[in-house]
ROSE-4610 file (N, C-alpha, C; in Angstrom, 1 decimal, always signed):
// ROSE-4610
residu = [X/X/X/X/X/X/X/X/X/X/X/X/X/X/X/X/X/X/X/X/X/X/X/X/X/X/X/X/X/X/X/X/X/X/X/X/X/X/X/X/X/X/X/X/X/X/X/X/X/X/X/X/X/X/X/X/X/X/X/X/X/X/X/X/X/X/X/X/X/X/X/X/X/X/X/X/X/X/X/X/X/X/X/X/X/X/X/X/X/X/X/X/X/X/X/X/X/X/X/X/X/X/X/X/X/X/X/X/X/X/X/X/X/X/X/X/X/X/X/X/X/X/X/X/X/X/X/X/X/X/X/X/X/X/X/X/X/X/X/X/X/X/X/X/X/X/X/X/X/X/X/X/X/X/X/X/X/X/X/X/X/X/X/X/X/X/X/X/X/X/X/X/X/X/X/X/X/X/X/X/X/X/X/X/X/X/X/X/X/X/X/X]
num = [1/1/1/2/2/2/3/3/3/4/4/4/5/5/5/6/6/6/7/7/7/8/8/8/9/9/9/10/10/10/11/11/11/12/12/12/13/13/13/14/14/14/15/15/15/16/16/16/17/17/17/18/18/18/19/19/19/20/20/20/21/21/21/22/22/22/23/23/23/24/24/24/25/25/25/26/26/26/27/27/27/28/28/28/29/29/29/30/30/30/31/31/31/32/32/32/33/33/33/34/34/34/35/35/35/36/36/36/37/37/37/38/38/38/39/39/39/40/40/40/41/41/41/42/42/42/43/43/43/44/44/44/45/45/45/46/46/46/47/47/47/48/48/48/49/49/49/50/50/50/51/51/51/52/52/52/53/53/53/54/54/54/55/55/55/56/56/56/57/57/57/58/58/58/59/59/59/60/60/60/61/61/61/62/62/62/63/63/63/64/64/64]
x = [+0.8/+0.0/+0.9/+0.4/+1.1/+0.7/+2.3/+1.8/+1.3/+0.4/-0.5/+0.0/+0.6/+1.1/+1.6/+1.6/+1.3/+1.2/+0.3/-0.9/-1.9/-1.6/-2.3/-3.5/-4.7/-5.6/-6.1/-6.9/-7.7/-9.2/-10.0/-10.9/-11.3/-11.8/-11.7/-11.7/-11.5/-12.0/-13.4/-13.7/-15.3/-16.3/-15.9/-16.6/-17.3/-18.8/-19.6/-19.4/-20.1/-20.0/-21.5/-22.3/-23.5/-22.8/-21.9/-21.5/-22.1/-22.2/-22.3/-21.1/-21.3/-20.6/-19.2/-18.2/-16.8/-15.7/-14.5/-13.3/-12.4/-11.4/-10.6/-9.1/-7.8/-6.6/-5.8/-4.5/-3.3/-2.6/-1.6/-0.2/+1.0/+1.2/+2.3/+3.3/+2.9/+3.6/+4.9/+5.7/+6.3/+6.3/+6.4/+5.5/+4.7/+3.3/+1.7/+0.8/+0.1/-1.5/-2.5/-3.4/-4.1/-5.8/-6.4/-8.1/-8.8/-10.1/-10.5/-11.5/-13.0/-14.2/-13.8/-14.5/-14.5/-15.2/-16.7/-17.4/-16.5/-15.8/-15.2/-14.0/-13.2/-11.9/-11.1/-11.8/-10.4/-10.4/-11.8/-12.1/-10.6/-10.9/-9.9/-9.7/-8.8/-7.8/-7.5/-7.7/-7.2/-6.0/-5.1/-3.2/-2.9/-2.5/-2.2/-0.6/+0.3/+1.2/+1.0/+1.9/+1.7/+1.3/+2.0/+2.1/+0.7/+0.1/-1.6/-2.4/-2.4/-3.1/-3.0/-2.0/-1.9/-2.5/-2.6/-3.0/-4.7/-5.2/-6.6/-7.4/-6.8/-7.2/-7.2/-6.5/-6.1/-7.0/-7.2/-8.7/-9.8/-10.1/-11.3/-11.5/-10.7/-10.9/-10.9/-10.8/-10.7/-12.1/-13.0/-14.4/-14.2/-12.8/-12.7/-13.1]
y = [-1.2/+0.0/+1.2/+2.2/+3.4/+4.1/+4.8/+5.7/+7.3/+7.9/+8.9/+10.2/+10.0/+11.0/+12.2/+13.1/+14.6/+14.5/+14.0/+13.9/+15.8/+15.9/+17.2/+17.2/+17.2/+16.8/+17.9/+17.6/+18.3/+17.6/+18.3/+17.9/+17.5/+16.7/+16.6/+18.0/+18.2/+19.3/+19.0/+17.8/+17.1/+17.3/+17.6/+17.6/+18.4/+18.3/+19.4/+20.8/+21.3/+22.2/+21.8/+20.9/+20.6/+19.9/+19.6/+18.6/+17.0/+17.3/+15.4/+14.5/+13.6/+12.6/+13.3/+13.3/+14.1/+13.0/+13.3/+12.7/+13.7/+13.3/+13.8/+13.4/+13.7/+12.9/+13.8/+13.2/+13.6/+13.4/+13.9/+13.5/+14.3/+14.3/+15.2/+14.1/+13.3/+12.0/+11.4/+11.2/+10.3/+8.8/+8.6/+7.1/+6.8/+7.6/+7.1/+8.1/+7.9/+9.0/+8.1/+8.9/+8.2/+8.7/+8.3/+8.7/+8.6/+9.2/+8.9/+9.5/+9.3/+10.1/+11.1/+12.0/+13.7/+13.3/+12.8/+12.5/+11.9/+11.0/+9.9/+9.9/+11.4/+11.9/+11.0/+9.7/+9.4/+7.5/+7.2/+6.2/+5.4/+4.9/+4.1/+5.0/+4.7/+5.7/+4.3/+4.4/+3.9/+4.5/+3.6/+4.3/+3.6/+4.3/+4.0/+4.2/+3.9/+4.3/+5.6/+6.5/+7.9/+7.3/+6.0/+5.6/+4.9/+4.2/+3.8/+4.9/+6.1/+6.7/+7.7/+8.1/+8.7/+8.1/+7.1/+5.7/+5.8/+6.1/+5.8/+7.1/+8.5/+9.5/+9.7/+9.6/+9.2/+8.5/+7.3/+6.5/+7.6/+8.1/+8.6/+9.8/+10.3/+11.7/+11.7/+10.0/+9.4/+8.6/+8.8/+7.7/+6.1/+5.9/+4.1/+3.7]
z = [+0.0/+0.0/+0.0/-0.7/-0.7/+0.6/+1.1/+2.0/+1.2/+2.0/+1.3/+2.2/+3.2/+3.8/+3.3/+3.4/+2.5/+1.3/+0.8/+0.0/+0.1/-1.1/-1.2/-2.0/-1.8/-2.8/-3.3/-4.4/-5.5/-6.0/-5.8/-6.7/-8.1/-8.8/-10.1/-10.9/-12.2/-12.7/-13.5/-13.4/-14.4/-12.8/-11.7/-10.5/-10.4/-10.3/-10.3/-9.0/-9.0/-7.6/-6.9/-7.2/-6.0/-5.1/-4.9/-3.6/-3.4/-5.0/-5.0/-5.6/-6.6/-6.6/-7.2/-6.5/-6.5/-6.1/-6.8/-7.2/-6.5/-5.8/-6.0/-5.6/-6.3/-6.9/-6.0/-5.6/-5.4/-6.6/-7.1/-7.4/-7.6/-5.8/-6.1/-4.8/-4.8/-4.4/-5.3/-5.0/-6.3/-6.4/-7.7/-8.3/-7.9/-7.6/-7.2/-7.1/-8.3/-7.9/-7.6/-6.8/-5.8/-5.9/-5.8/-6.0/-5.0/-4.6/-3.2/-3.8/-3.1/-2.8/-2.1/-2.5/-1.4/-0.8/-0.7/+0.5/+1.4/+1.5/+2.2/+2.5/+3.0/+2.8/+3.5/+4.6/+5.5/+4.7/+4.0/+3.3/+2.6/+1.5/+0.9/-0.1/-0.8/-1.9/-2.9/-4.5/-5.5/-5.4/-5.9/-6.2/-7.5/-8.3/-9.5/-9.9/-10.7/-11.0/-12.1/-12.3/-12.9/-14.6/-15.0/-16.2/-16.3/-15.6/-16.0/-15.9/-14.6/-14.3/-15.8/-16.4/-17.8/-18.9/-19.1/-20.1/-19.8/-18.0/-18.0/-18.6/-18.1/-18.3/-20.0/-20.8/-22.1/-22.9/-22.3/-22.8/-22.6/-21.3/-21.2/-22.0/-22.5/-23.0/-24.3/-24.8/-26.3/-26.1/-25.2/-25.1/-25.4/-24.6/-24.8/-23.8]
C-alpha cells in the first residue's frame, strides 16, 4: 500500500459544484496518484502508478 502521507488533494476538474458525486486525486507523491471520494476523505484511496493513471485519463478523453 502506498503511504499517502502529505498527500495534497484536488478535486476533479469534471466535478460538479452541487457537492455530489466528486473525485478527488493527489499526485504530487512520487511514483503514485491516488483517488479517493470527497465525501469519504479518510475512506480508501485507489493508487495507480503515474504511467496507468496517464494511459486511464487518455482513454477517457478518447471515449474508450
Amino acid at each position: 500500500m502506498a503511504d499517502l502521507t502529505g498527500a495534497r488533494w484536488r478535486k476533479s476538474t469534471r466535478s460538479g459544484s452541487n457537492g455530489g458525486d466528486c473525485i478527488e486525486v493527489t499526485d504530487n507523491l512520487p511514483g503514485v496518484v491516488a483517488v479517493r471520494d470527497s465525501k469519504d476523505p479518510h475512506g480508501p484511496a485507489l493508487t495507480f502508478t503515474p504511467t496507468a493513471w496517464t494511459t486511464f485519463i487518455e482513454a477517457t478523453r478518447n471515449d474508450h
